[in-house]
C-alpha positions in Angstrom: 0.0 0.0 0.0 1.2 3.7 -1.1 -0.1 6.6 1.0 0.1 9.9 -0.7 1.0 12.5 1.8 -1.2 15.2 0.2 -4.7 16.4 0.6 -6.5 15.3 -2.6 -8.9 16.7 -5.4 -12.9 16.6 -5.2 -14.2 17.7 -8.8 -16.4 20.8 -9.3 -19.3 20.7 -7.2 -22.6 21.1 -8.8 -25.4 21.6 -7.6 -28.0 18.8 -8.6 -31.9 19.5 -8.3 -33.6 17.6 -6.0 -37.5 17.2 -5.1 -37.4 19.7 -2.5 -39.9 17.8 -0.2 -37.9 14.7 0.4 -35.8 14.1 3.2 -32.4 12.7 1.5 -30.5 13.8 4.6 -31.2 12.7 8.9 -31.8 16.3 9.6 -33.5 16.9 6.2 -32.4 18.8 3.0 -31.4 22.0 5.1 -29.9 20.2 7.5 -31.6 21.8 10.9 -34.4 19.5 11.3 -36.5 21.6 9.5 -39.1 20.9 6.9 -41.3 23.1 4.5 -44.1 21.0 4.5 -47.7 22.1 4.9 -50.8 20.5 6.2 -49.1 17.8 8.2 -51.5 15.8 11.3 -51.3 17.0 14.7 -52.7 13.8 16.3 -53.1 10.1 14.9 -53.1 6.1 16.2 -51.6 2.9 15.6 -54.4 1.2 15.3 -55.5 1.2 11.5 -59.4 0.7 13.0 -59.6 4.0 15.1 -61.2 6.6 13.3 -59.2 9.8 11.8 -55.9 7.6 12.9 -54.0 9.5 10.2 -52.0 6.2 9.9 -51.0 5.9 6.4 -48.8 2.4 6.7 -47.1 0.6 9.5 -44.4 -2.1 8.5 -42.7 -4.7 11.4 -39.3 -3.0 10.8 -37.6 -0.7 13.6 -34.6 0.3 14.4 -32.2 2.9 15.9 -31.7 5.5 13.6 -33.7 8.1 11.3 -35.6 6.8 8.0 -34.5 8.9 4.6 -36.9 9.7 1.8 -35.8 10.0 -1.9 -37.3 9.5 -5.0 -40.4 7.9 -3.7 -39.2 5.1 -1.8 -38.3 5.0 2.1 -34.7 3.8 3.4 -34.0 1.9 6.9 -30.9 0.9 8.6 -31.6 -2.4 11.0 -30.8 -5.1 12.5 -31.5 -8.9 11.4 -31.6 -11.8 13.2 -30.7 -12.8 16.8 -27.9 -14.1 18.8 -25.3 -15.7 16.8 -27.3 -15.7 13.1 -27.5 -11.2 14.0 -26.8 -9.4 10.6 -27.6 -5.3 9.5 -29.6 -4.7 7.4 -31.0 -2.1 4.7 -34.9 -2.3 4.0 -36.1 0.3 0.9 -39.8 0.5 1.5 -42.6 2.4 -1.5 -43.2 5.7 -0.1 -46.6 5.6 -0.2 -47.7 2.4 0.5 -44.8 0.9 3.0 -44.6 -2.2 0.5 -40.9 -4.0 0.8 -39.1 -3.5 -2.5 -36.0 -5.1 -0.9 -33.6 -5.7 1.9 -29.9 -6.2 2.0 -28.2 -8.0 4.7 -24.5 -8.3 6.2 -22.8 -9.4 8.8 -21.6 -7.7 11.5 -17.6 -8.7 12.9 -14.5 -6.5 14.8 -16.6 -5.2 17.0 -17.9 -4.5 21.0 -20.9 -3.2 20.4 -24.0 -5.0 21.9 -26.3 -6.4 19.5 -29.0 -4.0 20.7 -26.9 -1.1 19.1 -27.1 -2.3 15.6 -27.8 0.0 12.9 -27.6 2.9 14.8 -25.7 5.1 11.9 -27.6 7.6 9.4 -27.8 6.5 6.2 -27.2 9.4 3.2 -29.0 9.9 0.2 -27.7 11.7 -2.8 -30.9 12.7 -5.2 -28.4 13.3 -8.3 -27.9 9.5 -8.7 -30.3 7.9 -6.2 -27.6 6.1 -4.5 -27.4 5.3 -1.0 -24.2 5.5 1.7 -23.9 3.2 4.3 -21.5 3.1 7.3 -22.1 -0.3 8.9 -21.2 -1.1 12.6 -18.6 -3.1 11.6 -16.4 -0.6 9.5 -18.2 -2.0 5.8 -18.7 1.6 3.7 -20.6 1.2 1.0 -22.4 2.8 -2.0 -26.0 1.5 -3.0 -28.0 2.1 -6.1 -31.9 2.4 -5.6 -32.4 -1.3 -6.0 -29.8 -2.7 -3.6 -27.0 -3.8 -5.9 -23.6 -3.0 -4.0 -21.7 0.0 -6.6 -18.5 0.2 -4.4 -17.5 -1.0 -1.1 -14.7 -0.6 1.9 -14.1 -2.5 4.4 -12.4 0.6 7.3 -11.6 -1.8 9.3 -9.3 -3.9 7.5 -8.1 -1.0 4.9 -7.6 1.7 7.7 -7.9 0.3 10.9 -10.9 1.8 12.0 -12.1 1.2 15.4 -15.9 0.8 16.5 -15.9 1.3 20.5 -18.8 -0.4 22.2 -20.9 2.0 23.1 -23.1 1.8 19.4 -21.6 5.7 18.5 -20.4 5.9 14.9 -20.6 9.0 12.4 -22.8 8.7 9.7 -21.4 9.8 5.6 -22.5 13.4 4.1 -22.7 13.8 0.5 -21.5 17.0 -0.8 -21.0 17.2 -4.4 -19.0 14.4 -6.2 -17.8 13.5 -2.6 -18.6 11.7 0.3 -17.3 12.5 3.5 -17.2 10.0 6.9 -15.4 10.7 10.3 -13.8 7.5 12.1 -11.4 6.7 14.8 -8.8 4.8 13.6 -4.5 3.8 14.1 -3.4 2.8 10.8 0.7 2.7 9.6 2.9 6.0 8.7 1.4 9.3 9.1 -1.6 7.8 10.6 0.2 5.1 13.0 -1.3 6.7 16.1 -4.6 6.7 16.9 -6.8 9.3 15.6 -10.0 11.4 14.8 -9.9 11.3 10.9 -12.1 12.4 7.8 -12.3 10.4 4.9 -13.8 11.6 1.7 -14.5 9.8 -1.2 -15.5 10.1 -5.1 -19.5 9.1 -4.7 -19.5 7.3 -7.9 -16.1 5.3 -7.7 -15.2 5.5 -3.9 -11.9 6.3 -4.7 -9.7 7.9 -1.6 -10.1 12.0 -2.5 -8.7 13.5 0.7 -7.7 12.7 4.0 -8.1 14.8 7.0 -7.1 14.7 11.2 -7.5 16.3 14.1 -4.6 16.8 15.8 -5.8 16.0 19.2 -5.7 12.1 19.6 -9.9 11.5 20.5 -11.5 11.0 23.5 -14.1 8.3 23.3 -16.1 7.2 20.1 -18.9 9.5 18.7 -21.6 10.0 16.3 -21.5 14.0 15.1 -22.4 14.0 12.0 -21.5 17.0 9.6 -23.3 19.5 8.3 -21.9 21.9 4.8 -21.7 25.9 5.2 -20.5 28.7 3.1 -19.0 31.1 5.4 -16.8 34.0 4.4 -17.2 32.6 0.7 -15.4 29.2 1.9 -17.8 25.5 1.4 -17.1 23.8 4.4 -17.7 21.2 6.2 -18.5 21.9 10.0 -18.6 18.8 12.4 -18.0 17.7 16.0 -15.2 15.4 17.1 -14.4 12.4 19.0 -11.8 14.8 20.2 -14.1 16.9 21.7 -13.7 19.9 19.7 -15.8 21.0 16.7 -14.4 21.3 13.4 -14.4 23.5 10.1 -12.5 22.1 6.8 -12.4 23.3 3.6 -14.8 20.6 1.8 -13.0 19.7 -1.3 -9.6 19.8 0.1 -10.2 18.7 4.0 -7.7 21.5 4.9 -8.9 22.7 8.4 -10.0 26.4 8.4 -10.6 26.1 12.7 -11.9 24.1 15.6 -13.1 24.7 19.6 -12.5 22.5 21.8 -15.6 22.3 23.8 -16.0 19.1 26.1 -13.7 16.3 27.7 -15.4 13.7 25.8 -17.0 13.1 22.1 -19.2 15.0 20.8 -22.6 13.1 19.5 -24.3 16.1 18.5 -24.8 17.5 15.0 -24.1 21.2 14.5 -26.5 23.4 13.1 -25.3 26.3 10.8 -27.5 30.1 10.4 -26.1 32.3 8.2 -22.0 32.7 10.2 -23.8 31.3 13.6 -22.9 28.1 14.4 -24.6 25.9 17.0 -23.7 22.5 19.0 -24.4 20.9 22.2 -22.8 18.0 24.6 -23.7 16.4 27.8 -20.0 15.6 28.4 -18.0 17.0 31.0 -16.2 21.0 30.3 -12.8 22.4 31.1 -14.1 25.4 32.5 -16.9 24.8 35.1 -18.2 21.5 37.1 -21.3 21.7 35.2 -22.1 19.1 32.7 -23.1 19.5 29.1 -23.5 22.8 27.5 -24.8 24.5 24.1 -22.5 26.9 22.6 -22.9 29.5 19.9 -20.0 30.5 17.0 -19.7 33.2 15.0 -17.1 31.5 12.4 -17.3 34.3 10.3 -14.7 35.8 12.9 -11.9 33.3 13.5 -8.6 34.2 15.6 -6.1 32.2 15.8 -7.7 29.3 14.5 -11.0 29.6 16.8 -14.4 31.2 16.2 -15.7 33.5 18.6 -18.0 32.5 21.1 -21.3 34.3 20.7 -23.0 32.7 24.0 -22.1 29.7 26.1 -24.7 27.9 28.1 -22.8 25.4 30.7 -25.1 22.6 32.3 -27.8 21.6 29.9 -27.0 18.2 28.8 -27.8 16.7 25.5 -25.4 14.1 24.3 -27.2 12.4 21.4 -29.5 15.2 20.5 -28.9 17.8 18.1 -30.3 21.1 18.0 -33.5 22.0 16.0 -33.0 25.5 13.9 -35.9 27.2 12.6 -36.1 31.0 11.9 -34.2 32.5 14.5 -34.7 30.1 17.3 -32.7 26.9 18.7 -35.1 24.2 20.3 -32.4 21.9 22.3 -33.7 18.4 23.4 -31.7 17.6 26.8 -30.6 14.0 27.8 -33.7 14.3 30.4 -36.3 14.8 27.7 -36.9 18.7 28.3 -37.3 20.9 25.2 -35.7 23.8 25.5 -36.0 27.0 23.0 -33.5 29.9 23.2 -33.4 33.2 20.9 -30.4 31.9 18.3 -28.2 36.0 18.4 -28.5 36.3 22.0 -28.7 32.8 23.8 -32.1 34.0 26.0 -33.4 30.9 27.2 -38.0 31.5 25.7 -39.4 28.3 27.5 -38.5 24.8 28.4 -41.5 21.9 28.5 -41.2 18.5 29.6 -42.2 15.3 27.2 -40.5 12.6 28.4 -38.0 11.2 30.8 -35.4 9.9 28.3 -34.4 11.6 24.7 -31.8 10.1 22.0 -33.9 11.1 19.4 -34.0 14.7 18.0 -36.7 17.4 17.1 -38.2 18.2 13.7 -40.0 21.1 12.8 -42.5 21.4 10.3 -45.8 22.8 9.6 -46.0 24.9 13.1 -45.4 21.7 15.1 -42.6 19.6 16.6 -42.1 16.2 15.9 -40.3 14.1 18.7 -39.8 11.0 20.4 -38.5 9.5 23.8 -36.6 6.9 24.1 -39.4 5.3 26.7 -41.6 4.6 23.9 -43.5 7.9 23.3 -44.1 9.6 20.1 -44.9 13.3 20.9 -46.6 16.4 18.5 -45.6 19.6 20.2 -46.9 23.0 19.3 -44.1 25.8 20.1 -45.3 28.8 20.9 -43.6 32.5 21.8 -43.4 32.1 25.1 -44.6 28.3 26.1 -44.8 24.7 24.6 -48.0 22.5 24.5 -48.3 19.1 23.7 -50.8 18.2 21.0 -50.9 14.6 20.8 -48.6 11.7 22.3 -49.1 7.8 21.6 -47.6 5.3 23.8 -45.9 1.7 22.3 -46.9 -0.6 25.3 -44.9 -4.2 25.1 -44.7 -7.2 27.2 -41.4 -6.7 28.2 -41.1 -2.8 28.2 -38.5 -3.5 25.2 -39.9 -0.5 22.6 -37.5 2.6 22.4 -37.7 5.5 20.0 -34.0 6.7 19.3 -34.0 8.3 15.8 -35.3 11.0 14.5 -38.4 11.9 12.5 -38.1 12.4 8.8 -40.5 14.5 7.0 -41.4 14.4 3.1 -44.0 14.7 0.9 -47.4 15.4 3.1 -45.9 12.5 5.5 -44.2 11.5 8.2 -41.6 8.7 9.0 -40.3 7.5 12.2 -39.0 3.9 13.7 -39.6 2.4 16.9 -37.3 -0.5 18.4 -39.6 -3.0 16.4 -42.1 -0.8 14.1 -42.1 1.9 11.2 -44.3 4.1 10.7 -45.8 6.7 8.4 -48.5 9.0 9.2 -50.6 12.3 7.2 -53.8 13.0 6.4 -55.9 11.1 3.8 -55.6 12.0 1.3 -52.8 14.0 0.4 -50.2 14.3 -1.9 -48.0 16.8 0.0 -47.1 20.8 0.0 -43.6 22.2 0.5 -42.6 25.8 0.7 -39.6 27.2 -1.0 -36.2 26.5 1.1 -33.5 28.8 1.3 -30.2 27.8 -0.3 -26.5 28.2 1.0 -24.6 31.5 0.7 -22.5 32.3 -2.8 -18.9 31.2 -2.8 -16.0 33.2 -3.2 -15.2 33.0 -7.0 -12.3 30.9 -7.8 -8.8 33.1 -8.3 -7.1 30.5 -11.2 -4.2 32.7 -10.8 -3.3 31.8 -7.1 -3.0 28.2 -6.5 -2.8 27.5 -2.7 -3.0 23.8 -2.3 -2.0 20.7 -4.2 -4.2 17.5 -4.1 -3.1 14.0 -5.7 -5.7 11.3 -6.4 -6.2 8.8 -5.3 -4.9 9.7 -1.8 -4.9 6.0 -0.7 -4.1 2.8 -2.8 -3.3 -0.9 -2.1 -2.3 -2.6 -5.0 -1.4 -6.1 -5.6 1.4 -7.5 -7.3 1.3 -6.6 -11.0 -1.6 -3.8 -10.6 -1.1 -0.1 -11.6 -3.0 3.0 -10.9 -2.9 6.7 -12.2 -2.5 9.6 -10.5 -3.5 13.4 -11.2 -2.5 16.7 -9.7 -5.4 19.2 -8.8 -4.9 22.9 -7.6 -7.0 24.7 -5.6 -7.3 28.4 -4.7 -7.2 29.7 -0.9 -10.7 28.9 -0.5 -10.7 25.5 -1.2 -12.1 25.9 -4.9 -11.2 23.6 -7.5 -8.8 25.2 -10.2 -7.4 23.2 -12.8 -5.4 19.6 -13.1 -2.0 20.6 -13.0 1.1 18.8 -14.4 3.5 16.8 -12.0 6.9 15.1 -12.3 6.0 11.8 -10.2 8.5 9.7 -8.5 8.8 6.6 -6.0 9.7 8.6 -2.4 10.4 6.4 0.6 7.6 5.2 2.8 6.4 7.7 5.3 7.5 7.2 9.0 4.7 7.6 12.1 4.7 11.2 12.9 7.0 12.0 16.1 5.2 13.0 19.6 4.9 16.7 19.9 5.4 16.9 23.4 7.7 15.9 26.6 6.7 13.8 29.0 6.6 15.5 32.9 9.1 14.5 34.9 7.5 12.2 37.8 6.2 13.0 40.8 8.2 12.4 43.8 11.8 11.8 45.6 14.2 9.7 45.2 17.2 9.4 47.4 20.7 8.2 46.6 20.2 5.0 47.4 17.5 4.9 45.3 14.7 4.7 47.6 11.6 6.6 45.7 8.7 7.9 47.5 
């Protein structure tokens, strides 16, 4: 294998039109847990015989993590299986009837994580091509066309040395253009022999190594941030949180870092959201500055110093590890660990309201059509209706089981007059009958700086990674980009064979012990 020390080339990105009303992404297609849909239920049942239950179809498929809708059909990450025989599994359901088109299973090996914690990743859409990205428990990172069939595969594991943990948290892939971008803890050889917080992107259509990326703080504990795409001060970037415990900015073509915060003493599990230069994140993890646990932060990053944003407001002591934030014009709805919705004004940091659902909250809120969608872990599926200066609750439905065993951890996805959501054992979609679905206009990202072709800044060789076997060749291209990280032109190189790269030195002394020790070398 041949590691190329450089940061590599992501082609042009353009931006493909997509039916505005599906949800190709976990936190939707503005990636805030908003949706512009209109005339969405505010009460339904489970049971298909009550009247006005609003239940459109219900299939026996749950899982941990949040449903994605694209091109009329409905994608699930599971689990398969039991005991010894326990696989994942992707399920693609018809949108509007919940009808199984197909299921693809795989095993599940190099890891610690119960079998409870299976398919607990996000799976991506990407609407230009209809494919779908997978990061299994296990390290597998594929590519999926609409109808299953594998188009490219990694295993992290055995290429990179990626690690899983055992607590069930793993990022979930972004797709951004002709790339797609996954964070993962890994110890590999050479310049990434230690272990590590790392970005990998990708070429969507080939899964060809772009760029690499690293944080240079060796991580904390696994975690399950997954990013979100900006354009700040006329840079695309790529803004996540860390297992680290810092959050991120890099330059999304090129993975070059722009500048990071360290915020907690763990991983961070939260998803940013991104208004305008505000950025927004929240832990539950322990802080370097106070005894208090947890805390939600807000960034300008369109002011950086020394490598950090500024700090807009900092709220210590409100804990919400798994959640992530819920933007919607102007204000930040935060769901803590303890199931308490919070709302704060998003410039200042004023705390509006907080209401009490539940007991126990992985999943995260979704806003659309004046309501919130939003489960509990302890089997409650809640419609909330925020208000200026309080929150009321407008339905909630209960899961009972014989064993108690029924959890809601994902998210609610919202598309097309409809909504999706998974329970531990069920899937569900609800709306009112009939309806076909009605979605405002959403706003798009901010311009880019326009490329400067005459100042390149950076040089990028793909691929960045190869393994080839005895006999195999591969070809490599230059790529420069500008300050901003925008693609230039391929660039002519004089290529050579250069020694293999050694593991990067410790940047740091060890302190001296702590003691005495006497001549006759007695130490206390």
């Amino acid at each position: 294998m041949k590691r190329i020390g450089l940061l590599v080339l992501a082609l042009c990105w353009l931006a493909a039109e997509v039916r505005g009303a599906d949800w190709f992404r976990w936190r939707g297609p503005e990636q805030t847990g908003v949706s512009r849909e209109k005339d969405l239920p505010d009460h339904w049942s489970p049971d298909p015989q009550a009247p006005n239950n609003n239940l459109i179809w219900k299939a026996p498929y749950g899982g941990r993590s949040t449903p994605i809708v694209m091109n009329g059909r409905v994608y699930l990450i599971d689990s398969s299986g039991a005991g010894i025989t326990s696989q994942e599994r992707i399920v693609c359901f018809e949108e509007n009837t919940g009808k199984v088109l197909w299921e693809k299973k795989f095993n599940v090996w190099h890891t610690d994580i119960d079998i409870l914690r299976l398919g607990w990743t996000n799976l991506a859409g990407d609407p230009e091509t209809g494919h779908l990205y997978v990061h299994g428990t296990q390290g597998l990172f594929m590519c999926l066309d609409q109808d299953g069939k594998v188009v490219w595969s990694h295993s992290l594991a055995e290429e990179y040395g990626r690690i899983s943990g055992y607590g069930g948290r793993n990022s979930s892939p972004i797709v951004d253009g002709d790339l797609v971008i996954l964070g993962i803890l890994n110890a590999s050889w050479g310049e990434q022999a230690g272990p590590g917080n790392r970005w990998l992107a990708v070429n969507k259509h080939t899964g060809i190594p772009v760029w690499w990326s690293a944080s240079p703080v060796r991580p904390k504990d696994t975690y399950a941030s997954v990013p979100v795409i900006a354009v700040i001060n006329g840079e695309r970037l790529l803004i996540t949180g860390g297992g680290d415990g810092a959050i991120h900015a890099l330059k999304v073509r090129t993975g070059e870092e722009v500048w990071s915060y360290m915020i907690s003493t763990g991983g961070l599990s939260s998803s940013p959201v991104v208004d305008g230069n505000l950025v927004y994140i929240c832990n539950d993890g322990g802080n370097y500055d106070t005894n208090l646990l947890g805390r939600v932060m807000c960034f300008d990053a369109s002011q950086v110093t020394k490598g950090q944003p500024k700090v807009v407001w900092d709220k210590p002591g409100i804990e919400a590890r798994y959640t992530s934030p819920l933007l919607h014009e102007g204000r930040l709805y935060v769901a803590d660990t303890n199931a308490r919705l919070q709302c704060f004004d998003g410039k200042t940091g004023k705390k509006l309201w907080t209401f009490k659902y539940g007991r126990n909250a992985k999943g995260s809120p979704v806003w659309a059509d004046g309501k919130i969608y939003v489960g509990e872990v302890n089997s409650r599926f809640h419609i909330l209706q925020p208000g200026d200066t309080n929150c009321k609750e407008l339905d909630s439905v209960f899961f009972p089981s014989p064993n108690g065993d029924v959890e809601i951890n994902g998210n609610a996805a919202v598309a097309n007059g409809k909504v999706f959501f998974s329970t531990s054992v069920e899937t569900y979609c609800i709306g009112k009958k009939p309806h076909q679905g009605e979605a405002g206009p959403a706003p798009s990202l901010a311009e880019e700086t326009p490329a400067d072709a005459s100042r390149p800044t950076h040089l990028q060789v793909v691929p960045a990674e190869v393994a080839l076997a005895p006999g195999d060749s591969t070809a490599f291209k230059a790529q420069l980009f500008d300050e901003h990280g925008r693609f230039l032109r391929e660039t002519q190189a004089k290529w050579s064979v250069a020694p293999m790269q050694l593991p990067p030195t410790i940047k740091a002394t060890p302190p001296p012990l702590k003691g005495e020790i006497t001549q006759e070398g007695k130490l206390t």
